[in-house]
C-alpha positions in Angstrom: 200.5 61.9 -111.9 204.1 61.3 -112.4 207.0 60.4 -110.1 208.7 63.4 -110.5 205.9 65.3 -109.6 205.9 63.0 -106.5 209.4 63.9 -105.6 208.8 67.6 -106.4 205.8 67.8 -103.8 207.9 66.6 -101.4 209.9 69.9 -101.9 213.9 69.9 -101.9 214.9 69.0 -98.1 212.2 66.1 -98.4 214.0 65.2 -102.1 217.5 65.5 -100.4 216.4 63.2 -97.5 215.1 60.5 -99.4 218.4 60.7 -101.7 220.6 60.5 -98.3 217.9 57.2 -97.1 219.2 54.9 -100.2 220.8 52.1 -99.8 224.1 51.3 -101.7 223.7 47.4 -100.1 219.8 47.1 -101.3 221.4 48.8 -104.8 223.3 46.0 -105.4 220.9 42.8 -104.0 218.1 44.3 -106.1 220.5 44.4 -109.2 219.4 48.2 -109.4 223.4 49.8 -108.5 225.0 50.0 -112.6 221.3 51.4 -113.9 221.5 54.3 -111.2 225.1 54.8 -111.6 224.8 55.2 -115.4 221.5 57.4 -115.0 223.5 59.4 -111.8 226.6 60.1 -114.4 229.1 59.0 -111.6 231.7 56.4 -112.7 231.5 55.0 -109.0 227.9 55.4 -107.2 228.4 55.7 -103.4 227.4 58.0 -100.6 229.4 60.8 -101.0 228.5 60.7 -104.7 224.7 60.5 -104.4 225.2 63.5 -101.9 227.0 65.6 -104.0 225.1 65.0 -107.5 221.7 65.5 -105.3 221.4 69.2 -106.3 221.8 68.3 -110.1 219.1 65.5 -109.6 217.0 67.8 -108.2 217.3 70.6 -110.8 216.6 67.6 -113.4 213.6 66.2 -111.6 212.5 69.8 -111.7 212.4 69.3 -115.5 210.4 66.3 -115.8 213.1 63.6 -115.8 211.3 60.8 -115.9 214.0 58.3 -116.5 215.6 59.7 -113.3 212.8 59.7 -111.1 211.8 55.9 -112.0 215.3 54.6 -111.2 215.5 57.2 -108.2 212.3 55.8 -107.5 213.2 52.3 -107.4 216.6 52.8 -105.4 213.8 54.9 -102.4 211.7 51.8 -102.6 213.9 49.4 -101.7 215.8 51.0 -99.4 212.5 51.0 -97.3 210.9 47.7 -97.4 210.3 47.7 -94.4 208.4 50.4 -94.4 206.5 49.3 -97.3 205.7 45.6 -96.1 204.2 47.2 -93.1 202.3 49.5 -95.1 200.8 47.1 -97.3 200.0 44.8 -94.4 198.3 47.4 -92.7 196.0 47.6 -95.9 195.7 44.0 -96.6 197.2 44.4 -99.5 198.7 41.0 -100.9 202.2 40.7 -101.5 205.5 39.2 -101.2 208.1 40.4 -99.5 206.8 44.3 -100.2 206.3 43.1 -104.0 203.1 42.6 -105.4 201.8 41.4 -108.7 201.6 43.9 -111.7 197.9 43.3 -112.6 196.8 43.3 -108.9 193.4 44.8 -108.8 193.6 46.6 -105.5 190.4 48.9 -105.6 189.1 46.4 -103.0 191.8 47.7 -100.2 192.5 50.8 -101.6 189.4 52.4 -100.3 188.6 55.9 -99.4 190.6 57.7 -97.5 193.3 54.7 -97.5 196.2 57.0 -97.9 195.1 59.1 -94.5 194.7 56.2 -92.8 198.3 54.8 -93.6 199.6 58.5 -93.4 198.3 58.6 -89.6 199.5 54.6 -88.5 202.8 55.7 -89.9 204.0 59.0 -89.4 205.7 58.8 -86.3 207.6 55.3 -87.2 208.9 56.5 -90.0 210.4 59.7 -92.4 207.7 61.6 -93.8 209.4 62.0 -96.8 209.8 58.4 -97.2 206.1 57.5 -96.1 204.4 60.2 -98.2 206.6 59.5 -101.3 205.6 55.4 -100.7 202.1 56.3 -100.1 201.5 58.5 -103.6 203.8 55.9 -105.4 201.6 53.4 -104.3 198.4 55.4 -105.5 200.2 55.7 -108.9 200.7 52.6 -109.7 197.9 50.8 -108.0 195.1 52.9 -108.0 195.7 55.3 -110.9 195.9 58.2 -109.2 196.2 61.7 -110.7 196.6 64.0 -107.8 198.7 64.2 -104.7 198.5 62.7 -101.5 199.3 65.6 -99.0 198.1 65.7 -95.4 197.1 68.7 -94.0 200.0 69.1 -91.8 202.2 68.5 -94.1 200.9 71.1 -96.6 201.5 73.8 -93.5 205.3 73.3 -93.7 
């Protein structure tokens, strides 16, 4: 699984929504604001920006943009730590601050049917887009997943 394949389940509205959720403020303290504004094309990154160049991310996330969806990827984390530190505590998941180490090992807490579980504590406390984008990130890079997380509900939409 890739990320833009993450961002592309979540179909266009979700993708535009999780554009609109980032953080200029979190850009800058996580030293992530010049890597997105050179990979966005815009010689000053900011709201209105993001919003208009949204439709041209999309159509090159469509294409596999890797490079795009990492660093899109990174500015969506961030901009919900929150949301992620509760997440991971709900697991058990060690970590710091909503960062955990690289070679963590987390078979023993990610578990079958970890992802519903999450999915259901979650939903209503914050954007589905946002959770189900954190909660299939989170299987990629953890627990090597290769197919999408998508609750049933959410595959009715």
């Amino acid at each position: 699984m890739q990320t833009s394949q993450i961002f592309q389940a979540l179909g266009q509205d979700g993708f535009a929504g999780l554009v609109r959720s980032i953080s200029i403020g979190k850009l800058r303290t996580y030293q992530l604001y010049e890597a997105l504004k050179a990979r966005a094309h815009l010689p000053k990154l900011n709201v209105e920006g993001l919003r208009r160049v949204t439709p041209r991310f999309w159509e090159r996330i469509g294409q596999g943009d890797e490079a795009l969806a990492a660093d899109l990827a990174q500015a969506v984390l961030v901009s919900h730590l929150d949301m992620i530190i509760d997440v991971l505590d709900f697991l058990g998941v060690p970590h710091r601050d909503g960062f955990f180490e690289k070679d963590l090992d987390a078979s023993a807490w990610l578990n079958e049917g970890w992802q519903q579980r999450a999915f259901e504590k979650f939903r209503s406390k914050y954007p589905r887009p946002a959770l189900l984008f954190y909660l299939n990130h989170l299987a990629m890079e953890l627990a090597k997943a290769e197919e999408l997380f998508l609750p049933a509900e959410a595959e009715q939409k």
